[in-house]
C-alpha positions as CSV (number, residue, x, y, z in Angstrom):
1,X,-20.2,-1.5,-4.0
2,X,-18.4,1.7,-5.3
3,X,-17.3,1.6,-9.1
4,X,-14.3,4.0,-9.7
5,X,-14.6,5.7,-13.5
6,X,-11.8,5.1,-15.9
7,X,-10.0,8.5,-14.8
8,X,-9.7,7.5,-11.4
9,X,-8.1,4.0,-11.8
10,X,-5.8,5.8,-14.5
11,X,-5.1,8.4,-11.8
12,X,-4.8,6.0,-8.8
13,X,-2.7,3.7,-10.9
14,X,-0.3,6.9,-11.7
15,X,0.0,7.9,-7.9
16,X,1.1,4.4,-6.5
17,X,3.6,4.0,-9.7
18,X,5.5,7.5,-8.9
19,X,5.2,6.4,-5.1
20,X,6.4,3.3,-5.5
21,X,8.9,4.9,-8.0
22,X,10.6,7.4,-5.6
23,X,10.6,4.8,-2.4
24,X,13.1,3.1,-4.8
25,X,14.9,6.2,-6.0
26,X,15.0,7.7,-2.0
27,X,14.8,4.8,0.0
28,X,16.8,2.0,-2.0
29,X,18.9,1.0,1.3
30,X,16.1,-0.2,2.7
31,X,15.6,-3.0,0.6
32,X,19.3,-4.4,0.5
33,X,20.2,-7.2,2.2
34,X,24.2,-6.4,2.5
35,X,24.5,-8.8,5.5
36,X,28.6,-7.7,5.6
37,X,27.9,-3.9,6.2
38,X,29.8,-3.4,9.6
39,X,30.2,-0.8,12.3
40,X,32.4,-0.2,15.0
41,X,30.7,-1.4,17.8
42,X,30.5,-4.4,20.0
43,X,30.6,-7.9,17.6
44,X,27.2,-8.6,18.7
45,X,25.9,-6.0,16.8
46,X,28.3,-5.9,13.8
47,X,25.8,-6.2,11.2
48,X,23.4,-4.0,9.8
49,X,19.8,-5.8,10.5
50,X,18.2,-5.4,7.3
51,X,15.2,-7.6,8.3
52,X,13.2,-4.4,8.8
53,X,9.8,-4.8,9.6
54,X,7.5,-4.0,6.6
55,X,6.0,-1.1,8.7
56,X,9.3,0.8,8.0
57,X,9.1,0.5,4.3
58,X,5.2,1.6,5.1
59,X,5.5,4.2,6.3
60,X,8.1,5.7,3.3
61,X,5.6,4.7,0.5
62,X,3.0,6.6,2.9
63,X,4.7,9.7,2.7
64,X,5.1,9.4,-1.3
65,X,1.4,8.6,-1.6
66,X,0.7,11.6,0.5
67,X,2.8,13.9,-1.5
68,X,1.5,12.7,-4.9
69,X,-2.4,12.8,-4.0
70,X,-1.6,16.6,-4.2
71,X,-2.6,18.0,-7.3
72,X,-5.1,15.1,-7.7
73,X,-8.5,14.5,-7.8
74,X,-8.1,12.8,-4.3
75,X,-5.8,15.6,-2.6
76,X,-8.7,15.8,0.0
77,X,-7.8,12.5,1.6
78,X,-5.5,11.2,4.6
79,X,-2.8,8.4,4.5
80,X,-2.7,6.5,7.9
81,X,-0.9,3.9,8.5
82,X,-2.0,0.7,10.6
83,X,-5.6,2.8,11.3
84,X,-7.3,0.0,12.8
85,X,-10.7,2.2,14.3
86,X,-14.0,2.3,12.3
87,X,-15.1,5.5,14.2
88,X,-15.5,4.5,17.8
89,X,-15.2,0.7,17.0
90,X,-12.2,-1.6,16.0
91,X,-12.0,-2.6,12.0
92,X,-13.8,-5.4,12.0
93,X,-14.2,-7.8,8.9
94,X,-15.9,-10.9,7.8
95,X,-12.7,-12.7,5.7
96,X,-13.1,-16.0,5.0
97,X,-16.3,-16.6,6.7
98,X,-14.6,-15.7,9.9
99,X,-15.2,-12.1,11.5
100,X,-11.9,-10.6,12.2
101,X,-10.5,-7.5,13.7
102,X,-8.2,-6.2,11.5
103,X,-5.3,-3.1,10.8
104,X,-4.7,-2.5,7.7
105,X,-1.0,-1.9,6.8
106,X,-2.5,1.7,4.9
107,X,-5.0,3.3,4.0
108,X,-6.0,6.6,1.8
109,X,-9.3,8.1,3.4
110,X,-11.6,10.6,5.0
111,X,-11.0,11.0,8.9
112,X,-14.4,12.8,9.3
113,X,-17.9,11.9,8.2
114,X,-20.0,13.6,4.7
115,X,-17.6,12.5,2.2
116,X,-19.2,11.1,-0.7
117,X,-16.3,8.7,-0.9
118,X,-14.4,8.4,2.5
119,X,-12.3,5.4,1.9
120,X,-10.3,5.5,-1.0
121,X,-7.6,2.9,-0.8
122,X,-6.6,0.2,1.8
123,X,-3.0,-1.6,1.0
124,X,-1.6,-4.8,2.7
125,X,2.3,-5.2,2.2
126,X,4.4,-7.2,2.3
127,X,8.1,-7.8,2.2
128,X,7.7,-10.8,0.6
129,X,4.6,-12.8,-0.6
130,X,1.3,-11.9,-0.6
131,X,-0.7,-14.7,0.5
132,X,-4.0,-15.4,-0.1
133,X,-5.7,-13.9,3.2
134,X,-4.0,-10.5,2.2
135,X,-6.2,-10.6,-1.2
136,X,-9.1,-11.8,0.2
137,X,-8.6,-9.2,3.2
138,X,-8.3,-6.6,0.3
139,X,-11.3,-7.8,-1.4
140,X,-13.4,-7.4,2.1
141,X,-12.7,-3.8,2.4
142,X,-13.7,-3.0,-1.0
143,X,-17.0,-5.2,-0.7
144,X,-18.0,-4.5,2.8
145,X,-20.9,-2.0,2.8
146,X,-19.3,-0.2,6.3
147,X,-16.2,0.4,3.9
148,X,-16.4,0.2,0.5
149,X,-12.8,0.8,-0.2
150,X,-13.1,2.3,-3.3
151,X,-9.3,0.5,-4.3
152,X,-7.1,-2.0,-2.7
153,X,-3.9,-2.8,-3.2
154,X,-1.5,-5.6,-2.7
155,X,2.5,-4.9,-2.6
156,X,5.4,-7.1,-2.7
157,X,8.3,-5.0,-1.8
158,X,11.1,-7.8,-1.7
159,X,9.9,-11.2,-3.5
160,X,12.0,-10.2,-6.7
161,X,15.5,-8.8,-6.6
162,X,14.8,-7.0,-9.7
163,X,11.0,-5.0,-9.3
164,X,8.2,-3.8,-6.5
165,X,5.1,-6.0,-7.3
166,X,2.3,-4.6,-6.8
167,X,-1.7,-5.6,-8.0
168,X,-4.4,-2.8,-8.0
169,X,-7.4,-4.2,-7.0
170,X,-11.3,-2.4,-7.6
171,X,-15.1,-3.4,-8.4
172,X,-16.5,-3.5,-11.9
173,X,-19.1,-5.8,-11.8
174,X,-16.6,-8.3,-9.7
175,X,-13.0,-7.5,-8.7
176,X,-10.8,-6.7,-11.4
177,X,-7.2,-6.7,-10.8
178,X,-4.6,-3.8,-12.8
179,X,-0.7,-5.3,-12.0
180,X,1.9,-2.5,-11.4
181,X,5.5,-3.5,-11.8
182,X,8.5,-0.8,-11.0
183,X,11.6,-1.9,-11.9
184,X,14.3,-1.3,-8.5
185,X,17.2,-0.7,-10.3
186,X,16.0,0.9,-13.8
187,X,15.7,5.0,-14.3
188,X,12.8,6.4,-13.4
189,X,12.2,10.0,-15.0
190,X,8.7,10.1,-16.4
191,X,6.5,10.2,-13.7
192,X,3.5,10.2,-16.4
193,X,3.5,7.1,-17.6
């Protein structure tokens, strides 16, 4: 298994911080639950659904993670989301004991072969909980030998009112686990933190 260094957790950990920082200073609507908002249409579809599937919130923090990779050590990598081929092959896993296909929600990574380090980060979301088989799941793609994440992360974009949870997840003789909490409704201005 692949051992990041202490500047690239300290770097990874900065990246998903400022991304999950400006999905919740750009895309804040998209985690209210205003069941009241109204629009002038039919009364069948007089409120806003905001029971969006977690893919939408996705595919926001996809395009912050993209944007702050620049300027990084990793600005060489992809974010795809729901990239469920291992070249030719479905994502297969062994979770559980069970072998599994599987589609991670995103993942940070190499499209091409020769990179010392193609897969850099896979993340399972959720709106809600993370349940166990996500962290296990997690924990597969950084141990399996045709992966070898690099980092995973876990995200809880709606389970608290008040913050995006969020557990960074990489190997150091065993899986050590870094929590990441961004308060929703706080300021955010120093994306160095």
């Amino acid at each position: 298994m692949k051992t990041p260094s202490g500047n690239d957790i300290k770097q990874m950990k900065l990246i998903i911080k400022n991304s999950i920082v400006e999905l919740i200073n750009s895309d804040s609507e998209i985690f209210e639950t205003d069941s009241n908002f109204e629009f002038d249409v039919e009364t069948n579809d007089r409120t806003l659904n905001r029971k969006l599937h977690e893919t939408t919130i996705n595919h926001r923090l996809a395009v912050y993670l993209e944007k702050n990779l620049t300027n990084s050590h990793f600005e060489n990598y992809f974010v795809d989301l729901e990239y469920n081929r291992y070249y030719n092959y479905p994502k297969t896993l062994i979770i559980d004991s069970n072998s599994e296909t599987v589609r991670p929600d995103i993942i940070i990574h190499s499209r091409t072969k020769g990179h010392s380090q193609p897969n850099l980060l896979v993340v399972e979301a959720k709106k809600d909980r993370v349940t166990d088989r996500d962290i296990s799941k997690v924990h597969a793609f950084i141990q399996d030998e045709n992966y070898e994440y690099l980092f995973g992360l876990t995200i809880a974009y709606c389970r608290s009112e008040t913050e995006v949870l969020a557990n960074l997840m990489y190997y150091q003789t065993g899986i050590k686990s870094l929590e990441i909490r961004v308060l929703k409704n706080a300021p955010h201005h120093n994306k160095n933190r």
